[in-house]
N, C-alpha and C positions, 0 to 999 in steps of 0.2 A: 027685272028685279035683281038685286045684287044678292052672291050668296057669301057666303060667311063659313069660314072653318070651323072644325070642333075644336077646343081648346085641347081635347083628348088628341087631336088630330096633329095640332100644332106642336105637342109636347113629344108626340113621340117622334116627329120630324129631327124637333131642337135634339133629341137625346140621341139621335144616331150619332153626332159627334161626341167621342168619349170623353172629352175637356167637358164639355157640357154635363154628358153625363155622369163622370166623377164627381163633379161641383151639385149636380144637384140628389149625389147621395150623401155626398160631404154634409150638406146642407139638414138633411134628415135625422143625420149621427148628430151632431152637433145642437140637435132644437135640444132646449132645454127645459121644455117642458112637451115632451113625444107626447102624441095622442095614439091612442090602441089602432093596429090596424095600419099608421102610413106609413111605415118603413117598408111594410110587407106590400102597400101599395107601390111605394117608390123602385120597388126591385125587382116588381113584375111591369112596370113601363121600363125601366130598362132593360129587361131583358125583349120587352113587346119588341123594342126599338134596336137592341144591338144581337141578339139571339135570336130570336124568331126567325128573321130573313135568311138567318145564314146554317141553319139547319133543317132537318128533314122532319114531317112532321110527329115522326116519330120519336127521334131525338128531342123537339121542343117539349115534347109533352113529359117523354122524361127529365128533361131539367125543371119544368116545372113542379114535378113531383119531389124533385131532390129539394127544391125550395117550399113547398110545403112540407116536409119532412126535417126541415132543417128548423125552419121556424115552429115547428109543436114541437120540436125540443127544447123548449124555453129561451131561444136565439133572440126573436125581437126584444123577451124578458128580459137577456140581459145583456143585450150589447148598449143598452144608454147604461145602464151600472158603470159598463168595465170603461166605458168612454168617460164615464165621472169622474172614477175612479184612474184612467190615466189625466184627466186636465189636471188633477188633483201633484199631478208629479213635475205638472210642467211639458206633458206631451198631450199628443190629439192623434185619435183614431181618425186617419185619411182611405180615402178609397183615390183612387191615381190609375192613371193610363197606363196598361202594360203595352210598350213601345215596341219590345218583343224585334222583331228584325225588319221592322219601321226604322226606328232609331239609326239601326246601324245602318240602312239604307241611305237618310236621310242626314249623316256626321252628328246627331244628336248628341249632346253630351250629356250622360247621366245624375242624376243624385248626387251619388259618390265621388263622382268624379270633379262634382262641383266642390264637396266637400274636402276631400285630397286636396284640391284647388287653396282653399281657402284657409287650410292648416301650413300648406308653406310657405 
């Protein structure tokens, strides 16, 4: 009999990659009409997916705490606000890969650098 993954199984696979994973909390920020409860979903599968592994379990449990403490501070309340509030200026609240000394390993060229780039 053939078996079949959990879509829970599949997603945190997908999310190990942090291009994925930006994009699919990009995607969260950006719903325009949020439902209670999935951002707060969307940011403990990434962390299941990019945090969990790479910490101790003592550590995990503390960053999950600093994420439930962060959101009962009225964070998921108002991060679609202030995200409305900047499209409203012509900008968008991104969440992006910190490249961190990947990059420099890798001759990546930054943001800025692309911007410098493109002002002269």
């Amino acid at each position: 009999m053939p078996t079949s993954d959990s879509y829970q199984d599949y997603l945190i696979e997908a999310l190990k990659d942090k291009i994925h994973a930006a994009a699919y909390l990009t995607a969260h920020l950006e719903d325009e009409e949020p439902e209670a409860g999935l951002l707060e979903l969307a940011l403990s599968n990434v962390f299941e997916a990019l945090g969990k592994p790479n910490m101790s379990a003592e550590d995990a449990k503390l960053h999950l705490e600093k994420l439930d403490i962060l959101l009962s501070q009225n964070g998921s309340a108002t991060i679609y606000p202030l995200a409305s509030w900047l499209k409203a200026l012509g900008l968008k609240l991104m969440v992006a890969v910190d490249a961190g000394d990947e990059a420099e390993k890798a001759g990546a060229v930054s943001v800025v650098e692309l911007v410098e780039v493109a002002k002269a």
